[in-house]
C-alpha positions in Angstrom: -13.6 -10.9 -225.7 -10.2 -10.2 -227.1 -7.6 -12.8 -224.5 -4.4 -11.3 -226.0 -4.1 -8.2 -224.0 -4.6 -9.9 -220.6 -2.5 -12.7 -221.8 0.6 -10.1 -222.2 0.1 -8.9 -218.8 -0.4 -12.2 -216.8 3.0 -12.8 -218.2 4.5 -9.7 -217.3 3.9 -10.5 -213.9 4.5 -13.6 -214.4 7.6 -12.7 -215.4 7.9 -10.1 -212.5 7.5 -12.2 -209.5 9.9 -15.5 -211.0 12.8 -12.6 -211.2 16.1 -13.7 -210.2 18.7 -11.7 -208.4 21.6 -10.9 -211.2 25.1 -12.0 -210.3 27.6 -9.4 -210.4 31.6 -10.3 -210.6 33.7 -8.1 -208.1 36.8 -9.1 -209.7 37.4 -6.0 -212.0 39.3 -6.7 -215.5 40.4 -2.9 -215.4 42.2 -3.2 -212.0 40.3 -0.1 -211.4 38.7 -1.3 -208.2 40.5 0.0 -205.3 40.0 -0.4 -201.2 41.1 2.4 -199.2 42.4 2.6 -195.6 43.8 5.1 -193.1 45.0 4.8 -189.9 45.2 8.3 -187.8 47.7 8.0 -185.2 48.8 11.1 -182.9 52.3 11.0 -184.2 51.4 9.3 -187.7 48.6 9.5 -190.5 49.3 6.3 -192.4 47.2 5.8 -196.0 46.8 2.8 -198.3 44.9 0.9 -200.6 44.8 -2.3 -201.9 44.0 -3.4 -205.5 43.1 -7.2 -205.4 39.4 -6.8 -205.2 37.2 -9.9 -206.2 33.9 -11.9 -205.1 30.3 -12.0 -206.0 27.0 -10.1 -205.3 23.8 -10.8 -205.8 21.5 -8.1 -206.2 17.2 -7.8 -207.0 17.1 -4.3 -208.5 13.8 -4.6 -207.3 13.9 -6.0 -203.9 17.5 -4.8 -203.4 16.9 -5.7 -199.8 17.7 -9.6 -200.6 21.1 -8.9 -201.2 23.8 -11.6 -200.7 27.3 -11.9 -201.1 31.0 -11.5 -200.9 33.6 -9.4 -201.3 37.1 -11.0 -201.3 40.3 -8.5 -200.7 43.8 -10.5 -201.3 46.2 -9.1 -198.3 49.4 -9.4 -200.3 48.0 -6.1 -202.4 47.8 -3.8 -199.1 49.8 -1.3 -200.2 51.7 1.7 -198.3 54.3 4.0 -199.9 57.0 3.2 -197.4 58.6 0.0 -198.0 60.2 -0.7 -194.9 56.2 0.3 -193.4 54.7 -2.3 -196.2 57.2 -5.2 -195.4 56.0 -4.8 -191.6 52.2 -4.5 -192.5 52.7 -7.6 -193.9 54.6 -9.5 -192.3 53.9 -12.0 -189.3 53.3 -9.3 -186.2 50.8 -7.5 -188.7 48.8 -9.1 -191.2 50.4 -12.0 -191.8 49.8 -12.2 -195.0 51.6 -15.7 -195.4 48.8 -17.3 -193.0 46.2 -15.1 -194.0 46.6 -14.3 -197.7 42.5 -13.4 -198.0 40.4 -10.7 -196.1 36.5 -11.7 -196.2 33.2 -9.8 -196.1 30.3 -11.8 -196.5 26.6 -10.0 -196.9 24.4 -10.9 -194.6 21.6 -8.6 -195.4 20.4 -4.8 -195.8 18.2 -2.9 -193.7 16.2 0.4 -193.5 16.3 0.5 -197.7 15.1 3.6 -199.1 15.4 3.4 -203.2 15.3 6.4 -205.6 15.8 5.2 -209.1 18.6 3.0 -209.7 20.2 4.2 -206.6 19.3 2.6 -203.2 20.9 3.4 -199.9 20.9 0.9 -196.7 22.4 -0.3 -193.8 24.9 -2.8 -194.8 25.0 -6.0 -192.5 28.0 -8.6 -192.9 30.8 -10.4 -191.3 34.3 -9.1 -191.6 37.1 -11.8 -191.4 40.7 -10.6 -190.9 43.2 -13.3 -189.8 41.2 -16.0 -189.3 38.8 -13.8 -186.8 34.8 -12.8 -187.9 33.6 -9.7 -186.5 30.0 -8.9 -187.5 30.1 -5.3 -189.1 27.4 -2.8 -189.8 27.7 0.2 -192.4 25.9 2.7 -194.2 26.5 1.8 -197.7 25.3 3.1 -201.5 24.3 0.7 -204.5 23.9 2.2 -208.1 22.8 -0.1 -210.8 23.8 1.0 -214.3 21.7 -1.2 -216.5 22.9 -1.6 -219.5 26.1 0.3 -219.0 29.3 -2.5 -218.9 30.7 -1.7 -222.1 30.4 2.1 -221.4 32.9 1.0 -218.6 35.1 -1.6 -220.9 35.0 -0.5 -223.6 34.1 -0.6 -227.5 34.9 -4.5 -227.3 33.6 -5.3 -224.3 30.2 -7.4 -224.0 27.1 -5.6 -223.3 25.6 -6.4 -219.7 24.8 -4.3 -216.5 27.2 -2.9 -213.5 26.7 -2.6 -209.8 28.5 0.7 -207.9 29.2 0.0 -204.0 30.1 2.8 -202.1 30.8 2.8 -198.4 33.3 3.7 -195.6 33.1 2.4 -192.1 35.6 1.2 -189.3 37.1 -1.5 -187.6 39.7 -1.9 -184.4 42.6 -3.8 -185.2 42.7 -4.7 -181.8 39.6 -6.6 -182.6 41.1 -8.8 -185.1 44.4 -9.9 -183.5 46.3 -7.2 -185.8 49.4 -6.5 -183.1 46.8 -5.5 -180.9 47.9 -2.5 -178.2 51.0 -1.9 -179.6 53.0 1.5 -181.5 49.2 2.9 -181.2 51.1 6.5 -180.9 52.3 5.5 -184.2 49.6 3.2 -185.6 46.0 4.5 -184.9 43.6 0.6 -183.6 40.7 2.4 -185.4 41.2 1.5 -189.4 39.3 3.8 -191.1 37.8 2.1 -194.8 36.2 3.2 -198.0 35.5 1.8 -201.1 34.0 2.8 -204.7 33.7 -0.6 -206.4 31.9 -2.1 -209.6 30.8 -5.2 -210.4 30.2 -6.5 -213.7 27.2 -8.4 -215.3 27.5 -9.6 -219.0 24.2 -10.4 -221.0 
């Protein structure tokens, strides 16, 4: 009896079930990745971003439901196009960016995964930390996993490896996280409304 055959697919399995989640940097050399925010007010619509995305994700693409990590945002990038506006978002009353230069989401797990190809859509499960206060958050959220695909993103001289797409919007109180909390709210909505379209990179 010919072994060889049987001996390929033991290993495949092998192979298979001794997979390890692949490590994907948030901290985009393009400067591409962007978090959005808006803040609805009756007197006011107020919209920003902020570019300083960074962290680390660790992601099965097949048990995607063992994802771990953290997304890192650095406060001092919030951006607004009124200055007067952006010096008081981040100044002491506000953000406080001096104190609290980092905003922190750490991935606690997904739930009610459904996957479709390389695309699998959950129920995001973390903790939120603005200003020195966690605040466990829930959201719907999007993975796409682009094997294969970085230097499509980089670049002719960028190395070969795999990206990861997040997509997701959900929102917070800033009353909840000691953000000036009951006051201007005719002018400055509590309810911070957030999306985000971010990849992270994995080189071979």
């Amino acid at each position: 009896m010919n072994k060889f055959p049987f001996t390929l697919v033991l290993s495949a399995l092998t192979c298979q079930l001794s997979a390890t989640p692949i490590s994907f940097d948030f901290a985009d050399p393009k400067g591409v990745n962007t978090i959005n925010f808006n803040l609805d007010a009756p007197l006011e619509s107020i919209n920003g971003n902020a570019k300083g995305v960074s962290g680390r994700v660790q992601f099965d693409p097949q048990e995607p439901e063992v994802t771990k990590g953290t997304i890192d945002l650095d406060v001092s990038t919030l951006h607004v196009a009124n200055p007067r506006m952006k010096g008081h978002m981040l100044g002491k009353q506000w953000m406080d960016v001096e104190n609290h230069p980092d905003i922190q989401f750490n991935v606690s797990s997904l739930r009610n995964v459904e996957k479709t190809a390389n695309i699998t859509t959950a129920e995001l499960v973390g903790d939120l930390t603005i200003k020195g206060v966690t605040r466990e958050v829930s959201a719907q959220i999007t993975l796409t996993y682009l094997k294969g695909k970085l230097k499509a993103r980089i670049g002719p001289r960028g190395a070969e490896g795999d990206l990861l797409v997040l997509r997701t919007k959900f929102s917070v109180s800033r009353s909840d996280f000691g953000i000036n909390a009951g006051q201007n709210e005719e002018r400055v909505s509590d309810e911070i409304e957030i999306s985000l379209s971010i990849a992270g990179q994995a080189p071979y």
